[in-house]
C-alpha positions in Angstrom: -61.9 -9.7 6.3 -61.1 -12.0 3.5 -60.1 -15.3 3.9 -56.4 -15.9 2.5 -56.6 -19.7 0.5 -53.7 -20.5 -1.9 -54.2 -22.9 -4.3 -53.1 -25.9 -3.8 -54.1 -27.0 -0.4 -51.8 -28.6 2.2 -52.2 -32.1 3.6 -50.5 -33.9 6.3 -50.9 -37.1 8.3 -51.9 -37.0 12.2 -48.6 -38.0 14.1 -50.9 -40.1 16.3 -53.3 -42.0 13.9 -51.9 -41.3 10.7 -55.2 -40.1 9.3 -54.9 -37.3 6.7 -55.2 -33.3 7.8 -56.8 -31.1 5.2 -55.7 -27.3 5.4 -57.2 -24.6 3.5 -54.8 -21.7 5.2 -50.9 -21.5 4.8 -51.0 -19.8 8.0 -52.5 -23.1 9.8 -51.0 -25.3 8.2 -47.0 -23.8 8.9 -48.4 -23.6 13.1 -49.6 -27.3 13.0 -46.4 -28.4 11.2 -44.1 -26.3 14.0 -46.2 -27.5 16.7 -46.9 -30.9 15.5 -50.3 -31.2 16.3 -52.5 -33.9 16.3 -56.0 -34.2 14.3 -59.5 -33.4 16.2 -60.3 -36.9 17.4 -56.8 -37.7 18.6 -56.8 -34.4 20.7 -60.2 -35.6 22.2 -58.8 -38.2 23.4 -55.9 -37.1 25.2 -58.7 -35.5 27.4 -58.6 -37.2 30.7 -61.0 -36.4 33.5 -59.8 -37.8 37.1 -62.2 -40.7 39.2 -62.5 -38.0 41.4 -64.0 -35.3 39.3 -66.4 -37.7 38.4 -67.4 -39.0 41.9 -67.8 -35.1 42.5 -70.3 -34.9 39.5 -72.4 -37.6 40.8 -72.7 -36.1 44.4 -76.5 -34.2 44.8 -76.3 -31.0 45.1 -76.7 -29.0 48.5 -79.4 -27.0 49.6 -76.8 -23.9 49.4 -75.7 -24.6 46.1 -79.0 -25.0 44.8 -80.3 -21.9 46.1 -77.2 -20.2 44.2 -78.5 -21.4 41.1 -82.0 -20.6 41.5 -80.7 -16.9 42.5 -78.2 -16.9 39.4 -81.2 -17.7 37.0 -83.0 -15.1 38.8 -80.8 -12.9 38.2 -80.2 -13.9 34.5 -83.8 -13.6 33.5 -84.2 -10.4 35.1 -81.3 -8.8 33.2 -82.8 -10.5 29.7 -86.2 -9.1 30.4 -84.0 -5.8 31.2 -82.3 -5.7 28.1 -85.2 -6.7 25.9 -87.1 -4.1 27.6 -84.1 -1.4 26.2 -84.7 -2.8 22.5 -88.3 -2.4 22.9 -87.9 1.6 23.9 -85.3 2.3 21.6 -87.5 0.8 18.4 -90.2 2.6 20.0 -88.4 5.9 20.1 -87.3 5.6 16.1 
């Protein structure tokens, strides 16, 4: 699928910072005007993450959760070597 550019390329300031928005598609452009959206750093910034989410993060992990993990990465190799296995049989077979 082609990309659809038109010629002269829209710009806009962020509502927040004021820094100039490049657009290359009409299509993005007309959403962010409607929605009035903000550039990429502004909208990182908006993204808060709570004291306790971050106590939580620094808690060790549990015996149980850690043998969860070790299981799911069991579990996740096995299927890669299972899968690689297939591609390995079917260039065989050609």
């Amino acid at each position: 699928m082609r990309k659809r550019h038109w010629k002269d390329r829209k710009n806009r300031r962020c509502p927040d910072c004021r820094k100039m928005i490049t657009y290359t598609r009409k299509d993005t452009f007309d959403r962010a005007v409607g929605n009035n959206s903000v550039c990429k750093s502004c909208a990182q910034i908006d993204r808060k993450v709570s004291m306790n989410t971050i106590e939580k993060l620094k808690q060790p992990k549990t015996l149980e959760h850690k043998k969860q993990i070790s299981i799911g990465m069991k579990m996740y190799w096995k299927r890669l070597k299972r899968e690689e296995y297939k591609e390995v049989k079917w260039l065989t077979l050609d």
